[in-house]
C-alpha positions as CSV (number, residue, x, y, z in Angstrom):
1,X,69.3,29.1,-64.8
2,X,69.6,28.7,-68.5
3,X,68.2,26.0,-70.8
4,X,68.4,26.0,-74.7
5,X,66.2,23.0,-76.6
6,X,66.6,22.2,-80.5
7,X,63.6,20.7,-81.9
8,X,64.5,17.8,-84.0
9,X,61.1,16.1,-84.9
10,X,57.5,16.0,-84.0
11,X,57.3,14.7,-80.2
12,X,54.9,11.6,-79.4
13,X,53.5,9.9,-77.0
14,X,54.7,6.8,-75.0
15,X,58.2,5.8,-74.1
16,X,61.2,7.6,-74.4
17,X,65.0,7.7,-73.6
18,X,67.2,10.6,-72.1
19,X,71.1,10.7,-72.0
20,X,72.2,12.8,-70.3
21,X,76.4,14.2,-70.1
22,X,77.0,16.7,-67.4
23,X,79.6,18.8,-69.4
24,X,81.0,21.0,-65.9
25,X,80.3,20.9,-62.5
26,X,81.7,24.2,-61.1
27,X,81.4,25.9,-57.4
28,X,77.9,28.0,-58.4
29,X,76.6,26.0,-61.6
30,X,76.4,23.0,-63.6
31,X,76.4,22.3,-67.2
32,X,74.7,19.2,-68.7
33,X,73.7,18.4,-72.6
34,X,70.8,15.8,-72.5
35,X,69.0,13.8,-75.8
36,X,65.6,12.7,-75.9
37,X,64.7,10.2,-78.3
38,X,61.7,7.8,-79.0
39,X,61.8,6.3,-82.3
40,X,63.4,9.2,-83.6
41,X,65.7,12.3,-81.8
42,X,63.0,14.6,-81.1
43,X,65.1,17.2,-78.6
44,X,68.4,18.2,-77.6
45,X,68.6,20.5,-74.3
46,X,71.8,22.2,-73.2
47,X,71.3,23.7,-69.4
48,X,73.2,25.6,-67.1
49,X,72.3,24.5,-63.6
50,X,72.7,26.3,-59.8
51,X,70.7,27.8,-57.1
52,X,69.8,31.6,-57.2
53,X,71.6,33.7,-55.3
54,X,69.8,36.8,-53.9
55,X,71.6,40.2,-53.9
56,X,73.7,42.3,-56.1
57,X,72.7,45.2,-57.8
58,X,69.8,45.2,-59.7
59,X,67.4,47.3,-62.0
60,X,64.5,46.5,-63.7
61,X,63.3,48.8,-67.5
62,X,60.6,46.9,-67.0
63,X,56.7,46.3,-65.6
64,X,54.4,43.3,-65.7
65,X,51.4,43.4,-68.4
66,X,48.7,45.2,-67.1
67,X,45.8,42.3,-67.4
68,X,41.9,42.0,-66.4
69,X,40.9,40.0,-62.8
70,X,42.0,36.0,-63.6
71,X,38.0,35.3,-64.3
72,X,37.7,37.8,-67.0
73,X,40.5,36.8,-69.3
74,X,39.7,33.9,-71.8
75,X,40.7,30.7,-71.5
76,X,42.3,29.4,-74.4
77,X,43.3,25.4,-74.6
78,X,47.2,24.7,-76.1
79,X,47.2,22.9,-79.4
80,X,49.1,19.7,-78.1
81,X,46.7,17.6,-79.4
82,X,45.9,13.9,-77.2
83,X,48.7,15.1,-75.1
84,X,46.7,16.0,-72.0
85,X,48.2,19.0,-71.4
86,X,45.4,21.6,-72.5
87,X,43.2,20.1,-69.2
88,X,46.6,20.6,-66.9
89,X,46.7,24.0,-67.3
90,X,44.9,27.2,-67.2
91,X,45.9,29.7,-70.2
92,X,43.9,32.8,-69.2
93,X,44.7,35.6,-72.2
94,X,43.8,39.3,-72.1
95,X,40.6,39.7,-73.8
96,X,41.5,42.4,-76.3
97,X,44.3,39.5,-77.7
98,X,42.1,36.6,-77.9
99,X,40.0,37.8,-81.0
100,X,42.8,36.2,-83.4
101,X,40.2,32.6,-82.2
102,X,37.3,34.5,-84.5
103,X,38.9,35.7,-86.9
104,X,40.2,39.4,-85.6
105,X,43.6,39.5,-85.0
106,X,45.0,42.8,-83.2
107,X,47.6,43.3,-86.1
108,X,50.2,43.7,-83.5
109,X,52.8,40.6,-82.5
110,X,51.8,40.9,-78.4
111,X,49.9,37.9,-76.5
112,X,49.6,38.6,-72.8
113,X,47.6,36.5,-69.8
114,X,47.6,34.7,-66.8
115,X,49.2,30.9,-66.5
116,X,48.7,28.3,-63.4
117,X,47.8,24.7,-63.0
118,X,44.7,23.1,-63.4
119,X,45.2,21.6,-59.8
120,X,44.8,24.5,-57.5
121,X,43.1,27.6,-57.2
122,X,45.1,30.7,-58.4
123,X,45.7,32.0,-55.5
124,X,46.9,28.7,-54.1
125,X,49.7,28.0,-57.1
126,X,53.1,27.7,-56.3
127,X,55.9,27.1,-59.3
128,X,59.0,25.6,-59.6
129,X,61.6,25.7,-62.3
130,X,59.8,23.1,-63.9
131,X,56.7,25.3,-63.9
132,X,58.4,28.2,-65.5
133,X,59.4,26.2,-68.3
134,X,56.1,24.9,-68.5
135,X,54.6,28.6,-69.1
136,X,57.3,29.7,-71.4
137,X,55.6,27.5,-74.1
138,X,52.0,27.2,-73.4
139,X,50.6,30.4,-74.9
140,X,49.4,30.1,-78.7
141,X,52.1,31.8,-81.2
142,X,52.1,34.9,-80.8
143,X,52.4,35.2,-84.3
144,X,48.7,34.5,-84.6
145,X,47.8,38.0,-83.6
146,X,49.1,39.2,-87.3
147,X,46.7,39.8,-90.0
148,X,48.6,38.1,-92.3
149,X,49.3,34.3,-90.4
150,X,46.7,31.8,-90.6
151,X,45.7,30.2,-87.6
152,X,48.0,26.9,-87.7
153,X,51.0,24.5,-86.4
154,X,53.7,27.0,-85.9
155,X,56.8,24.3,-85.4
156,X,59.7,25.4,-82.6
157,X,63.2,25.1,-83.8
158,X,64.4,26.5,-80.7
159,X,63.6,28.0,-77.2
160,X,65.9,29.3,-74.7
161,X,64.7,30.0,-71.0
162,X,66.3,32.1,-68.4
163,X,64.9,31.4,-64.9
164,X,65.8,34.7,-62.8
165,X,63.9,33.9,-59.9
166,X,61.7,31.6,-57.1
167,X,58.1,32.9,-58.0
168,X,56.0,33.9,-55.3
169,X,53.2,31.9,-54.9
170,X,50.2,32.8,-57.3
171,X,49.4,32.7,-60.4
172,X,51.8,33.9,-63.2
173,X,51.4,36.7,-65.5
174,X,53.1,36.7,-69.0
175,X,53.8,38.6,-71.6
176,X,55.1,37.1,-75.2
177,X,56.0,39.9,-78.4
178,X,56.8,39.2,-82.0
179,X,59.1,42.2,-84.3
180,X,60.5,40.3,-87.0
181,X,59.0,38.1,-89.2
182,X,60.7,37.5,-92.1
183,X,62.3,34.4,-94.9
184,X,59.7,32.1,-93.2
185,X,60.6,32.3,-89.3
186,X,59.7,34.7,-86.3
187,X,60.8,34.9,-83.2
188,X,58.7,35.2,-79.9
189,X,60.2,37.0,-76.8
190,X,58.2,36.3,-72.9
191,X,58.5,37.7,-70.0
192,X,56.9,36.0,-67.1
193,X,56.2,37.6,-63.7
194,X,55.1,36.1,-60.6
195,X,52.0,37.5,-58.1
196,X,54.0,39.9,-56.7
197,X,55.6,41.6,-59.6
198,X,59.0,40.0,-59.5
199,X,60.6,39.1,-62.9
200,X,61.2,35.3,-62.5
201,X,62.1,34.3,-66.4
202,X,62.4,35.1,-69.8
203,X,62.3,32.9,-73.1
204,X,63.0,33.5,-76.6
205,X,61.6,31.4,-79.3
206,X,62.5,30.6,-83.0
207,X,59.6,29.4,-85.2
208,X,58.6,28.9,-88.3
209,X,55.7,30.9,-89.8
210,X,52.2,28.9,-89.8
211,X,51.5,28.0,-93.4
212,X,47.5,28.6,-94.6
């Protein structure tokens, strides 16, 4: 349901360990604190755990981002460098807030586009938990789209991701905003919606600002 990670250092490749302490174990949820380290602590998650429960009242001062047909966005790869995961996954973003690649930011702190698997056709995606977390974090800062940040590593010192629903299968649309930027950090807010226009999670994101 919920599920906060600190950034503590770089993350590599290769072997790792996770501890994990399972804090409470209620009726509806679960709380657990894991550690993952490799030569160093790179990450400390806190999670609340349960199963969604349908129902209640509900209401939505919201809409999905209005984006092109998948095809016609542009595909833009992560930067996780020898990681593998730019040729996992499909980053499709709107084309009017891709031109920060060439040089022509939009001035304004908004990144939206489609995100599914490398694996399957669109149509054919189906998403998980795991997925959702996944798309939280694949888009390029969203910082990037501001005249003034040059067009590097933008390091995480903390994302927090509220799943609020099973996605329908399809591919996801997302939307991620910036309105502060200030004493060297920014912060990225997403929205991610599944096929059939049902919010299904949120994320915000602490950062620190790309450095020229």
């Amino acid at each position: 349901m919920s599920v906060t990670a600190h950034y503590l250092a770089p993350g590599r490749s290769g072997p790792c360990e996770i501890d994990v302490d399972v804090v409470r174990a209620g009726r509806r949820t679960a709380t657990a604190v894991a550690r993952l380290r490799t030569d160093v602590d790179a990450l400390m998650v806190l999670g609340t755990f349960g199963d969604q429960v349908p129902g209640g009242p509900t209401s939505i001062d919201g809409t999905p981002p209005d984006l092109p047909p998948f095809d016609q966005c542009v595909r833009t790869v992560p930067p996780a460098p020898n990681s593998g995961f730019g040729q996992r996954v499909h980053v499709r973003v709107r084309p009017e807030d891709a031109g920060f690649r060439d040089g022509r930011p939009t001035g304004t702190g908004e990144i939206s586009g489609w995100f599914t698997f490398a694996d399957a056709p669109p149509d054919a995606q189906r998403f998980d938990a795991f997925g959702l977390l996944q798309a939280a974090d694949a888009f390029a800062p969203v910082c990037f789209n501001r005249s003034e940040v040059p067009l590097a590593w933008a390091p995480t010192l903390e994302l927090t991701v509220h799943v609020r629903g099973v996605p329908a299968p399809g591919p996801l649309r997302c939307r991620f905003r910036n309105s502060f930027m200030q004493h060297g950090l920014f912060e990225e807010d997403g929205e991610i919606w599944d096929s059939q226009g049902a919010l299904v999670a949120q994320s915000r994101q602490l950062a620190l600002i790309p450095r020229g």
